[in-house]
Residue frames as qw, qx, qy, qz and C-alpha x, y, z in Angstrom:
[[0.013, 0.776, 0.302, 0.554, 5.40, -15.23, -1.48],
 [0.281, -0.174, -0.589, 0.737, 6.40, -12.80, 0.93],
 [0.379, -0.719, -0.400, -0.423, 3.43, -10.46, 2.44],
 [0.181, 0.032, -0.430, 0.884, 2.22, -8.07, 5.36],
 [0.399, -0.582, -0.587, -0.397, -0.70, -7.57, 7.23],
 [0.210, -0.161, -0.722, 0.640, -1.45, -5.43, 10.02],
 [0.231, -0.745, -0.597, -0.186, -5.17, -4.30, 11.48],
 [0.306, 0.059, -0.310, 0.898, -5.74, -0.86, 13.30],
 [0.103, -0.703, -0.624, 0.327, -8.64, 0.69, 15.23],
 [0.182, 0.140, 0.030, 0.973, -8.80, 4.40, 13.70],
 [0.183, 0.752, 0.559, -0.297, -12.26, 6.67, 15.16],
 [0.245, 0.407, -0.370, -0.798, -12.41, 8.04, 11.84],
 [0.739, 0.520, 0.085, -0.420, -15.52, 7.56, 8.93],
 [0.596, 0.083, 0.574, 0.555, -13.54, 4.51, 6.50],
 [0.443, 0.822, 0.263, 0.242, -14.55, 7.48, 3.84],
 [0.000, 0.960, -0.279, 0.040, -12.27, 9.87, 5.39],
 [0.749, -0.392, 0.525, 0.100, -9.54, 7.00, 5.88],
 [0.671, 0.092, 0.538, 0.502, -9.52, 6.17, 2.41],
 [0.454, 0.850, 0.025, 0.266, -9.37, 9.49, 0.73],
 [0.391, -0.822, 0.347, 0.226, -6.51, 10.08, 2.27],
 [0.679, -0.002, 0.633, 0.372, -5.19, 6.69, 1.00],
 [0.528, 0.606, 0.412, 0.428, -6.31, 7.83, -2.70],
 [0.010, 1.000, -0.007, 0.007, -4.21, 11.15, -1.84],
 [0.848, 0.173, -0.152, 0.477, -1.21, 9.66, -3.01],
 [0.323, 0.597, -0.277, 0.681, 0.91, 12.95, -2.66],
 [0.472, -0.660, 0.345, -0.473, -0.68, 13.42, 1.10],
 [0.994, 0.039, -0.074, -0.065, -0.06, 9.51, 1.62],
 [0.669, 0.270, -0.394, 0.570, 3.90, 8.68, 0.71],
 [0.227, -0.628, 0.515, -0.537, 4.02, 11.30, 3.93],
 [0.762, -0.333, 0.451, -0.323, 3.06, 8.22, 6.23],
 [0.948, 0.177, 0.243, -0.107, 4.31, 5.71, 3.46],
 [0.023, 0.839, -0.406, -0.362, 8.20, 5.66, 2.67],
 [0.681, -0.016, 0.667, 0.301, 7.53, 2.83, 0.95],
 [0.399, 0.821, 0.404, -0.057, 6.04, 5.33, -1.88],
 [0.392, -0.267, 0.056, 0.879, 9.53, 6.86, -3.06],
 [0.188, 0.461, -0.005, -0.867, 9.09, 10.31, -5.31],
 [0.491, 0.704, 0.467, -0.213, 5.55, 10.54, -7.75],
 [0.166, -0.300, 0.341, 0.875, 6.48, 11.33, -11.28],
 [0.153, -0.143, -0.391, -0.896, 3.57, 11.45, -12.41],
 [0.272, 0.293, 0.815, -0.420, -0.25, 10.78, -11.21],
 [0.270, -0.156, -0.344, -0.886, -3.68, 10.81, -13.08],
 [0.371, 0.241, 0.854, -0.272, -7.22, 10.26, -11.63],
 [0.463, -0.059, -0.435, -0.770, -10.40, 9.42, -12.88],
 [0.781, -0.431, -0.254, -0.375, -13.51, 8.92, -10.67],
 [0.797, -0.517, 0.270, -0.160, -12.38, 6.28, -8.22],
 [0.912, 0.162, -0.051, 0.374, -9.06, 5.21, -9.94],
 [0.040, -0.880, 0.411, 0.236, -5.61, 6.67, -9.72],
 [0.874, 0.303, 0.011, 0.381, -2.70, 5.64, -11.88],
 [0.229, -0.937, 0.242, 0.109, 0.27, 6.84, -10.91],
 [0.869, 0.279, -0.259, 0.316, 4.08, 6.16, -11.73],
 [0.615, -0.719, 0.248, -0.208, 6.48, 6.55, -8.99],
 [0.707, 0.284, -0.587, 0.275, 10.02, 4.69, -7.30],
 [0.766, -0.568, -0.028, -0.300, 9.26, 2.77, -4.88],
 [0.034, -0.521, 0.739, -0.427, 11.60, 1.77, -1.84],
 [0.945, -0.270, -0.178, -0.040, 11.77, -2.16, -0.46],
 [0.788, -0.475, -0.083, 0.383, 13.86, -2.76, 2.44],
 [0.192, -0.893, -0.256, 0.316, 14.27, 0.49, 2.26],
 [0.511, -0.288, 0.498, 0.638, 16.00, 0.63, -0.87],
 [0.363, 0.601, -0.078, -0.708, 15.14, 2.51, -4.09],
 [0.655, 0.166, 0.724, 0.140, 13.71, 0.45, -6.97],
 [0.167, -0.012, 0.367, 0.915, 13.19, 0.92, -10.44],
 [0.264, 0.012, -0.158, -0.952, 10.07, 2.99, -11.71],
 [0.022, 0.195, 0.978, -0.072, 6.95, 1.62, -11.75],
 [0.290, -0.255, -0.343, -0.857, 3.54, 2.47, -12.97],
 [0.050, -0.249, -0.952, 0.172, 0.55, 1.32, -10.62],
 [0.357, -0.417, -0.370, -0.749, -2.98, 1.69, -10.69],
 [0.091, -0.007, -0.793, 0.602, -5.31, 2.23, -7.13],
 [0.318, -0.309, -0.596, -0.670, -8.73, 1.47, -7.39],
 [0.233, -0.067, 0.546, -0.802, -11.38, 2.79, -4.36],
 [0.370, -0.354, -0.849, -0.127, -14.64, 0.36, -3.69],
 [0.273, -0.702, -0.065, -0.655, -16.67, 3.04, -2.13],
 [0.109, -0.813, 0.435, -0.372, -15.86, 3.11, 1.38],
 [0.978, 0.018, -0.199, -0.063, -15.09, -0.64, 1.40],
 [0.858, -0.282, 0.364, 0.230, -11.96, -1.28, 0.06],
 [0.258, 0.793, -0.474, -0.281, -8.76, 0.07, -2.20],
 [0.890, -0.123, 0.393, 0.195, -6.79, -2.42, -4.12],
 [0.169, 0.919, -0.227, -0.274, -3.95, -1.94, -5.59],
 [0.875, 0.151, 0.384, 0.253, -1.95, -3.72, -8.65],
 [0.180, -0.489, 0.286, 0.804, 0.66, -2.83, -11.09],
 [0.710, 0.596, 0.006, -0.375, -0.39, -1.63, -14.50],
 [0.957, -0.031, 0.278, 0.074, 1.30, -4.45, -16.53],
 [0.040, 0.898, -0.427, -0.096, 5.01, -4.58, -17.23],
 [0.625, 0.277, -0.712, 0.164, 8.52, -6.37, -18.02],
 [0.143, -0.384, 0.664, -0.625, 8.44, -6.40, -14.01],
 [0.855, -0.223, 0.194, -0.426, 5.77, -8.85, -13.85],
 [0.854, 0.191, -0.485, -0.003, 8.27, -11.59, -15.16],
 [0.242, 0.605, -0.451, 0.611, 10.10, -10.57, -11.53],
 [0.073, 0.162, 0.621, -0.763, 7.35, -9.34, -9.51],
 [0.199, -0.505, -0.671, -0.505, 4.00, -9.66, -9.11],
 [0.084, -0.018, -0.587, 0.805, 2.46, -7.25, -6.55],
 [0.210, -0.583, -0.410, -0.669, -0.61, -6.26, -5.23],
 [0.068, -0.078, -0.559, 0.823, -1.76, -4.31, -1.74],
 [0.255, -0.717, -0.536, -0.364, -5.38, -3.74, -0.19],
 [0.236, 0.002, 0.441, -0.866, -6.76, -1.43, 2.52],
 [0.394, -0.433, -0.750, -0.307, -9.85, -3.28, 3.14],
 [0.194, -0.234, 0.298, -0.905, -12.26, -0.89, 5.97],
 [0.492, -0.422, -0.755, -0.101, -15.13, -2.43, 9.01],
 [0.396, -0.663, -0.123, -0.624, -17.49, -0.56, 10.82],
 [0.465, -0.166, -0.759, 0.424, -16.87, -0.35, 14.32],
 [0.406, -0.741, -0.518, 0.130, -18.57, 1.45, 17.39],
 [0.252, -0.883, -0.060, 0.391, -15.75, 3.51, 17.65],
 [0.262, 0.797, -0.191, -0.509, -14.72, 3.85, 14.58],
 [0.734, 0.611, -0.247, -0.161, -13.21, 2.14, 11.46],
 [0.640, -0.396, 0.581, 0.310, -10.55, -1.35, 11.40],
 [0.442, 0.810, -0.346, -0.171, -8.15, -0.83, 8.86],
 [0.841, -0.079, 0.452, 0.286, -6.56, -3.89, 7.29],
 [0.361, 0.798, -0.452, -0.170, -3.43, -3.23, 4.97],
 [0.805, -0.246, 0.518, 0.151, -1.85, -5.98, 3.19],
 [0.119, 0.730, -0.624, -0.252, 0.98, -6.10, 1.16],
 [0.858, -0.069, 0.449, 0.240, 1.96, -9.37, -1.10],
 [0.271, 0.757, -0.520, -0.287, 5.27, -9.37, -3.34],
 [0.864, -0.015, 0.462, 0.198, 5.17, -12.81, -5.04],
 [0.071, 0.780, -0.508, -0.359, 8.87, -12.91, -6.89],
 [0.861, 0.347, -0.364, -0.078, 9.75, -15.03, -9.88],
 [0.706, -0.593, 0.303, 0.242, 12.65, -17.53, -8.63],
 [0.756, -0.278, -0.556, 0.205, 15.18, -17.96, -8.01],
 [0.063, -0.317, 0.342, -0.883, 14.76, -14.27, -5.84],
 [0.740, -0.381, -0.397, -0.386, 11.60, -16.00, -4.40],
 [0.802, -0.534, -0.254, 0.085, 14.26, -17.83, -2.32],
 [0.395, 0.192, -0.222, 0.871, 16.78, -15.19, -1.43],
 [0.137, -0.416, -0.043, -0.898, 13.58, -12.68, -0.48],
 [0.518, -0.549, -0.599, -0.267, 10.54, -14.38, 0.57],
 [0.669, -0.568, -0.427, 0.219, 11.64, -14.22, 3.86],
 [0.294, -0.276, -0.210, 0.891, 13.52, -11.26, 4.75],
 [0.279, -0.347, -0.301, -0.843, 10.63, -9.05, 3.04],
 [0.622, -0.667, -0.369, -0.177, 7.85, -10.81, 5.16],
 [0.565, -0.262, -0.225, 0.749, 10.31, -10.12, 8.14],
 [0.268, -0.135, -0.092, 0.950, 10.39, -6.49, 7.19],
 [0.181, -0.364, -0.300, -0.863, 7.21, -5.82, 6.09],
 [0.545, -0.528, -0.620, 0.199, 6.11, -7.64, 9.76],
 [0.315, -0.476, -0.344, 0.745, 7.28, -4.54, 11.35],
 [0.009, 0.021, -0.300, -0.954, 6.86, -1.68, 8.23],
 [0.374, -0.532, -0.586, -0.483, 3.10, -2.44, 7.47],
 [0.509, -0.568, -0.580, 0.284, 2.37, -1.92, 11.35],
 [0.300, -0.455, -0.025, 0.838, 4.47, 1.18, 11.60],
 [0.018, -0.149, -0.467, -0.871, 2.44, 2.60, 8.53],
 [0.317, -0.605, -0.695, -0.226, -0.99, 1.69, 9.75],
 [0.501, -0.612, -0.465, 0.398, 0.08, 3.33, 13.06],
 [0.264, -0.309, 0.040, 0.913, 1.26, 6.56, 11.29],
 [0.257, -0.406, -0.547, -0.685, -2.00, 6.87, 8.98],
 [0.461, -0.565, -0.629, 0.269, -3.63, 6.73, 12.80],
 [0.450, -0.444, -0.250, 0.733, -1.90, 9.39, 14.38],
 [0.128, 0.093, 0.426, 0.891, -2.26, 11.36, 11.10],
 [0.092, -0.377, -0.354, -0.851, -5.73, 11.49, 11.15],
 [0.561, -0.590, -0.574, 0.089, -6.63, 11.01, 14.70],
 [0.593, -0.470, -0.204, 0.621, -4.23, 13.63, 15.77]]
């Protein structure tokens, strides 16, 4: 399985932290893993959205996912089921903890691939998402710290 994980100190409310997140269209700015939104619906604390997304910075095919907010907890995010699960299975959290000076933001990313891409990827994804998940956390920062 490859995967990404990086923590970040933001002095912002985790409520304001994760509506952004559930602001897909304000989001993909800080996230170019999020290629162009063709469509999006919410309801309440869900979004579904469909969208072509970009790994190692390459354009994939379409994809439908669904992002579901845990009041100011924790987003998690899975696809809405497809032929692509016989490929890929994904799923990604933002998981938010009170701090003194504000709010640690954990984003992780796992992309567990059917083989035999399992062993051709695993490891150059984790590799790239070791630097990309950091460089996102650190541009959702700047965004709303700045």
């Amino acid at each position: 399985m490859a995967h990404g994980e990086a923590s970040v100190l933001i002095r912002r409310p985790a409520k304001e932290i994760l509506d952004f997140v559930m602001d897909l269209q304000r989001y993909r700015e800080v996230d170019d893993k999020i290629g162009p939104i063709r469509w999006l619906q919410r309801e309440g604390d869900t979004v579904t959205f469909r969208f072509r997304p970009r790994l190692l910075g390459l354009p994939g095919p379409s994809t439908t996912q669904r992002v579901v907010r845990t009041g100011d907890e924790r987003i998690d995010i899975t696809p809405v089921p497809s032929w692509q699960d016989r490929i890929l299975r994904f799923k990604g959290t933002f998981t938010c903890a009170d701090h003194p000076d504000g709010t640690v933001v954990t984003r992780r990313l796992d992309f567990d691939f059917s083989r035999p891409l399992a062993v051709a990827l695993d490891s150059v994804v984790t590799r790239w998402l070791g630097g990309d998940v950091p460089r996102e956390l650190a541009a959702v920062k700047a965004r709303l710290e700045g």
